[in-house]
C-alpha positions as CSV (number, residue, x, y, z in Angstrom):
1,X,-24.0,-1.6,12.6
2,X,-22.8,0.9,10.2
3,X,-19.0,-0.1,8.5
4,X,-16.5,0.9,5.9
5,X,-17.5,-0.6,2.9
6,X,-15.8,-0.7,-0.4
7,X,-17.7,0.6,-3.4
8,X,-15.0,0.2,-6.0
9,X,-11.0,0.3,-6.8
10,X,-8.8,1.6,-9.2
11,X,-5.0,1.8,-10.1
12,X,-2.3,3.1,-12.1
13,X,1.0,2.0,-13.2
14,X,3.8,3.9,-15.4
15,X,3.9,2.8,-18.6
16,X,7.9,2.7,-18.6
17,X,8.7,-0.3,-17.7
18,X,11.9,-1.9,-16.0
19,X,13.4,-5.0,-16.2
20,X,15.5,-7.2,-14.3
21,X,17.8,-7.5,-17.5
22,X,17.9,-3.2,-17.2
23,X,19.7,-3.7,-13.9
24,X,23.1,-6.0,-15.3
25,X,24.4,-2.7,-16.4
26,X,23.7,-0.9,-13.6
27,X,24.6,-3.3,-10.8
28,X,26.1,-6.8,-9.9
29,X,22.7,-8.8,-10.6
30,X,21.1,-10.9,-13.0
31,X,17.4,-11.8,-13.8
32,X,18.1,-15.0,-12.0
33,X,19.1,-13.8,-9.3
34,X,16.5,-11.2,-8.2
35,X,13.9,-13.6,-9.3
36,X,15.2,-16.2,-6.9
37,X,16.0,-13.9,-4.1
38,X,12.4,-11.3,-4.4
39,X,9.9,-12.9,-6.7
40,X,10.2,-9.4,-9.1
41,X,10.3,-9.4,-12.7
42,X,9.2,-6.3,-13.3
43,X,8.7,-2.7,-12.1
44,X,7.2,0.6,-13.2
45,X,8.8,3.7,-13.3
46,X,7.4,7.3,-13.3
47,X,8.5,9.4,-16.2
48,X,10.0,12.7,-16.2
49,X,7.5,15.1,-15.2
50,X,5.1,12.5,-14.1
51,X,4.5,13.2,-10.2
52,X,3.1,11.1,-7.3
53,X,0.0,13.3,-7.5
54,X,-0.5,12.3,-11.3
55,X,-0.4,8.8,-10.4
56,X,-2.7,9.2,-7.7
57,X,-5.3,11.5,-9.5
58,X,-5.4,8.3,-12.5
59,X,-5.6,5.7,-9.4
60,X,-8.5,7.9,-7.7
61,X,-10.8,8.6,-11.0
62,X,-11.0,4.9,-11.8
63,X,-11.9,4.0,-7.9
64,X,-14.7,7.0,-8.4
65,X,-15.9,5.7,-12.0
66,X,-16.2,2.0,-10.4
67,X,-17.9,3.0,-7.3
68,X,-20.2,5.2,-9.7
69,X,-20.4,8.1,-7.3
70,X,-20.4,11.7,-8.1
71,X,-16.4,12.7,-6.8
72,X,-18.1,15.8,-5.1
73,X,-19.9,13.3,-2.9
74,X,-16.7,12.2,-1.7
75,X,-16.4,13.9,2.1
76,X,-12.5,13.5,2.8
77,X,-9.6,12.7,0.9
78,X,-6.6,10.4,2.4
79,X,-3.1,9.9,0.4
80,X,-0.6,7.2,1.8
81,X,2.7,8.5,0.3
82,X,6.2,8.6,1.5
83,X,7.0,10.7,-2.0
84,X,5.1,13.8,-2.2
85,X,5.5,16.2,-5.2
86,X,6.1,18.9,-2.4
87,X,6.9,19.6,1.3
88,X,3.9,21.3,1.3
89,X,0.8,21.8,0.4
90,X,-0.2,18.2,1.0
91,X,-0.1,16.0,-2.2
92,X,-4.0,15.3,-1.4
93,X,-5.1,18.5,-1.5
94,X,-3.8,18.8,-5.1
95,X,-5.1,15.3,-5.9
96,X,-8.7,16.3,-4.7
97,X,-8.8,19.5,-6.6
98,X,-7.9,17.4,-9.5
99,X,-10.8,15.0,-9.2
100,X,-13.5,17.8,-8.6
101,X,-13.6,17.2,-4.9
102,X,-14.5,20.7,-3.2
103,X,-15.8,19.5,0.3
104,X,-14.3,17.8,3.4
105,X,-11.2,17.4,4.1
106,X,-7.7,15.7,2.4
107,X,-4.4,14.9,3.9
108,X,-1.4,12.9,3.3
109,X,-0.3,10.1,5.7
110,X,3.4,8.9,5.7
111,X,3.7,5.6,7.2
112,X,6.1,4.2,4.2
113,X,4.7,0.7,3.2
114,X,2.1,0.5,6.1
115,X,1.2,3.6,4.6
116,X,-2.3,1.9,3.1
117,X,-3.0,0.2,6.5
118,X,-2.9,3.4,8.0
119,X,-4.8,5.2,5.7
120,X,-7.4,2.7,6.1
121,X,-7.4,3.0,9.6
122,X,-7.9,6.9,10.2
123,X,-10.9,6.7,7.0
124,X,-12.7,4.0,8.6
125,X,-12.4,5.9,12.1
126,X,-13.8,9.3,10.1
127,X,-16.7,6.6,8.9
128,X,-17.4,5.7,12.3
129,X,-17.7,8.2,13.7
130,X,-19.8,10.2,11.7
131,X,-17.8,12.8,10.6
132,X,-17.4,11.2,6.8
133,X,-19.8,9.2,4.8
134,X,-17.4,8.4,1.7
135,X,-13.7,8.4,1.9
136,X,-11.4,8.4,-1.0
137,X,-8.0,6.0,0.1
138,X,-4.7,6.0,-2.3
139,X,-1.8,5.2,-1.9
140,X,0.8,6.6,-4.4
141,X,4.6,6.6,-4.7
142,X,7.4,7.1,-7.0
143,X,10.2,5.5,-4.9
144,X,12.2,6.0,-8.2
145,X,12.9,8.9,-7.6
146,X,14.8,8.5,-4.4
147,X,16.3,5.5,-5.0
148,X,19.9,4.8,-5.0
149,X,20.5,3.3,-8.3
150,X,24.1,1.8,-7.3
151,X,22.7,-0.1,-4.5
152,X,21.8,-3.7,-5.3
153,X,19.9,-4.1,-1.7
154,X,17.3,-1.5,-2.5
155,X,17.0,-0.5,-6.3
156,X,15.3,-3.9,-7.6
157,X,13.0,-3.9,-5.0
158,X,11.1,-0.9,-5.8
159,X,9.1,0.2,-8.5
160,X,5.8,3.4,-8.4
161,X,2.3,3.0,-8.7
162,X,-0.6,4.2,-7.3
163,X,-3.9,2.4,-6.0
164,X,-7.4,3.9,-4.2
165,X,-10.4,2.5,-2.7
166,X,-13.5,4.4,-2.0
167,X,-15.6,3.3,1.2
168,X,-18.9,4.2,2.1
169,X,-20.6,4.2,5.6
170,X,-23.5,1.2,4.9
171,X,-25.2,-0.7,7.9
172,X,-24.6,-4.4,7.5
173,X,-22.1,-7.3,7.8
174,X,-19.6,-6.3,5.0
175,X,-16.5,-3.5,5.3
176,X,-13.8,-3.2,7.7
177,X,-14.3,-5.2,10.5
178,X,-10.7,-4.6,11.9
179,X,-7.8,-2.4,11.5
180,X,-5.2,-2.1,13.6
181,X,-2.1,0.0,13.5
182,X,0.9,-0.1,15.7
183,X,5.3,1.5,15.6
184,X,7.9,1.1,17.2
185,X,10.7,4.4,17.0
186,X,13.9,2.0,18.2
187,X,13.9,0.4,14.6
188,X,14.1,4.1,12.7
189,X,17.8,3.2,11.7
190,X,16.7,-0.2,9.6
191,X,15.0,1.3,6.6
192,X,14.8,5.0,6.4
193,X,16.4,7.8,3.8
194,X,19.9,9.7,4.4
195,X,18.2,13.0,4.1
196,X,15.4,15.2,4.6
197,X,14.1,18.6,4.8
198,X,15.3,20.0,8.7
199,X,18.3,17.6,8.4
200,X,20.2,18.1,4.8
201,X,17.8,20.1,3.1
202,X,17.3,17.4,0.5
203,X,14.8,14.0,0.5
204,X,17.9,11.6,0.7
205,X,18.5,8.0,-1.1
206,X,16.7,5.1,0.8
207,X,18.8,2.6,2.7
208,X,17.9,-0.5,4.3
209,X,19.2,-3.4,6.2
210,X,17.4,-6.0,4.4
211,X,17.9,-9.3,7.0
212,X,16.2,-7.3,10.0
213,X,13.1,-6.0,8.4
214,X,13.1,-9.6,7.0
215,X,12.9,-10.9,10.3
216,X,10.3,-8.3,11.5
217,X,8.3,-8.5,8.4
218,X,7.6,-12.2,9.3
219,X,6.8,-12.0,12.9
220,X,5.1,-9.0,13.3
221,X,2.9,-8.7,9.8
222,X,1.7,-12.6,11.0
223,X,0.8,-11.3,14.8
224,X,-1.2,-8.2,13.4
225,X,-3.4,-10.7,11.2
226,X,-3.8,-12.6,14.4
227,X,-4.9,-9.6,16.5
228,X,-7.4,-8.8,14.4
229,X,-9.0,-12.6,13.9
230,X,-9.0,-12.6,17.6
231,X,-10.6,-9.1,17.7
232,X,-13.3,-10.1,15.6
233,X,-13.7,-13.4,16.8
234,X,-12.7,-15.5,13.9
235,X,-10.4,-18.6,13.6
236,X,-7.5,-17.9,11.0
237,X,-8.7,-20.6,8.8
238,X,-12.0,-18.3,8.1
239,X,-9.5,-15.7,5.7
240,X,-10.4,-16.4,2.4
241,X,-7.8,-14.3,0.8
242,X,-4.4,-12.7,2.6
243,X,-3.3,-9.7,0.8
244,X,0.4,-8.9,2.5
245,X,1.7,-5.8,1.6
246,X,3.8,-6.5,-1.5
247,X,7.3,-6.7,-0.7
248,X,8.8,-9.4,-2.1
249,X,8.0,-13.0,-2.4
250,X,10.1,-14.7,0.4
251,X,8.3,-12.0,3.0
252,X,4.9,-13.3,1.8
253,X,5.8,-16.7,1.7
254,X,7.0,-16.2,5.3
255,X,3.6,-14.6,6.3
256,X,1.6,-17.2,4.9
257,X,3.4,-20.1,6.4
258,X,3.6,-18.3,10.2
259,X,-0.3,-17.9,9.7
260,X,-0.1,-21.9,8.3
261,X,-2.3,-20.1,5.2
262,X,-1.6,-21.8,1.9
263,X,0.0,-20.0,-1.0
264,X,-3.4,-20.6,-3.0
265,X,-5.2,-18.1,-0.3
266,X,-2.3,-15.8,-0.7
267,X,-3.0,-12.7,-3.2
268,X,0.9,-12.1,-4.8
269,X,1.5,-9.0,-7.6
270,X,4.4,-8.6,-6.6
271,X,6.3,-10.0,-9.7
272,X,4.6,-7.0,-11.9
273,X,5.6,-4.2,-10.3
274,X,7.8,-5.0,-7.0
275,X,7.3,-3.1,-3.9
276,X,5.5,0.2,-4.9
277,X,5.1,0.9,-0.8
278,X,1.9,2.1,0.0
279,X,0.0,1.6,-3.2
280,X,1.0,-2.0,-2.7
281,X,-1.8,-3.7,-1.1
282,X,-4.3,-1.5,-2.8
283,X,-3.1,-2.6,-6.5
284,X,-3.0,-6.4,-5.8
285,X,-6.4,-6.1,-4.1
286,X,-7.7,-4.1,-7.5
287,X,-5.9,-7.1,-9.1
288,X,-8.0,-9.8,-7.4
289,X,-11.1,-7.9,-7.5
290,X,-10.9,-7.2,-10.8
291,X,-9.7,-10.6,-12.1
292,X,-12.6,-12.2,-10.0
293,X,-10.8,-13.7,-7.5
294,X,-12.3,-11.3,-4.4
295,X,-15.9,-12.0,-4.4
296,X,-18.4,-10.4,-2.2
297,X,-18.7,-11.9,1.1
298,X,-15.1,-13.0,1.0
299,X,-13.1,-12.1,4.1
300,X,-9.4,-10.5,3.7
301,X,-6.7,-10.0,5.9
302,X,-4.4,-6.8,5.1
303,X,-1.1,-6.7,6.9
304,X,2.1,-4.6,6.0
305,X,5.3,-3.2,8.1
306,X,7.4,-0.3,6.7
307,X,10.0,2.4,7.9
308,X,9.3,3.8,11.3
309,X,9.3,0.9,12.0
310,X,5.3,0.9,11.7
311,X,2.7,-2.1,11.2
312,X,-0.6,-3.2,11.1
313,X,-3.2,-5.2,9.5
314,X,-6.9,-4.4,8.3
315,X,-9.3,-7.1,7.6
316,X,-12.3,-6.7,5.1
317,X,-15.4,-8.3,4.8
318,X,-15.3,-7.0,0.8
């Protein structure tokens, strides 16, 4: 049977960095108080000049170097990014220029923090279906940049960073075994931006009513793992590692304990660089792989929900 497997991973994180202590001047907080409340110590922040596409093109030459492929071997190109550097062209086609990709096809994919899960799902489709062989999948933001820095609910929550994975079409038992993508357009009101191109003319500052996508984070990221176990046959207790997207610490907690996973199966970056939204999944599982953690053969469950509201889970046998 011919899968999605992953060759390698890389990442990239601004090297400004923010602290909770940065935001007592900026809001009502304290480093106690985000820490108890998210789990974050720490984000990343793009510098001036530095776009999405930079962060991506970093994120996407280490995946290549890892995976020790030529990049013009690489048949398609996907970006998960709710930041572009432009309306248009497409941030991908700019980052596969960059990294000395001139065949196939690249796109970007907005599906906020599920961004990743998508991603993963339309590449490992393209696999299957023959019309790719290797995929290049990052996911990149600089939420920085429309953030609203006078809003406690949504500033210390996000930080940029960018993440990829290259997968290869291999015959065996290891890759993506499942992925699995759904939305739902009634919740569009609970996280979204106050702007955009056809309505104001300008991207808009995020907003988001924190206590609902609480309580959909923790119901519907936990019933997208279980889909996918029952899709592939597989009790819950055969995970070895769940890598939630990164949102904040209470979410995964909640995950972990709906799924009755232990904290010691749960992969958590969260601390270092707070939600970064679509690259999140892909930089804690570059973590863990890197660290040792995520050995081969080891099965991993992927969910995430953002904006839309859209959510899904994808589960790798890495």
């Amino acid at each position: 049977m011919i899968r999605s497997v992953v060759l390698g991973t890389g990442a990239y994180l601004p090297a400004r960095i923010m602290t909770n202590a940065d935001f007592e001047g900026l809001v009502d907080t304290n480093q106690q108080w985000i820490v108890e409340r998210t789990g974050i110590e720490r984000r990343h922040i793009a510098a001036d000049g530095e776009l999405t596409s930079d962060l991506a093109v970093k994120a996407g030459q280490e995946a290549i170097a890892e995976a020790d492929i030529a990049p013009d071997s690489i048949d398609l190109v996907i970006l998960a990014t709710t930041t572009p550097d432009d309306t248009m062209p497409s941030t991908a086609t700019k980052v596969q220029h960059r990294l000395g990709i001139t065949k196939g096809a690249a796109f970007d994919i907005n599906a906020a923090c599920s961004g990743f899960v998508y991603a993963m799902s339309v590449a490992n489709s393209f696999i299957l279906s023959g019309q790719a062989k290797r995929v290049l999948v990052i996911g990149a933001e600089t939420y920085s940049r429309i953030l609203d820095w006078t809003d406690r609910t949504t500033c210390i929550l996000f930080g940029d960073g960018a993440a990829a994975i290259v997968l290869e079409a291999q015959e065996g038992d290891r890759g993506v075994l499942f992925s699995g993508i759904h939305s739902d357009g009634q919740y569009t009101g609970l996280l979204a931006t106050n702007g955009g191109i056809s309505s104001t003319m300008t991207a808009g500052k995020m907003f988001m009513a924190g206590k609902e996508i609480f309580r959909h984070a923790v119901s519907k990221m936990p019933a997208a793992v279980e889909e996918g176990m029952a899709a592939i046959g597989l009790p819950l207790s055969a995970i070895d590692w769940l890598v939630p997207h990164q949102a904040n610490m209470r979410i995964l907690r909640g995950v972990a304990q709906k799924l009755h996973i232990g904290e010691e199966k749960v992969i958590a970056t969260v601390a270092h660089h707070a939600n970064t939204s679509a690259a999140s999944i892909p930089l804690a599982l570059h973590v863990a792989s890197r660290d040792g953690r995520i050995k081969a053969g080891h099965l991993i469950a992927c969910p995430a929900l953002g904006a839309g509201l859209t959510w899904g889970c994808t589960i790798v046998r890495w």
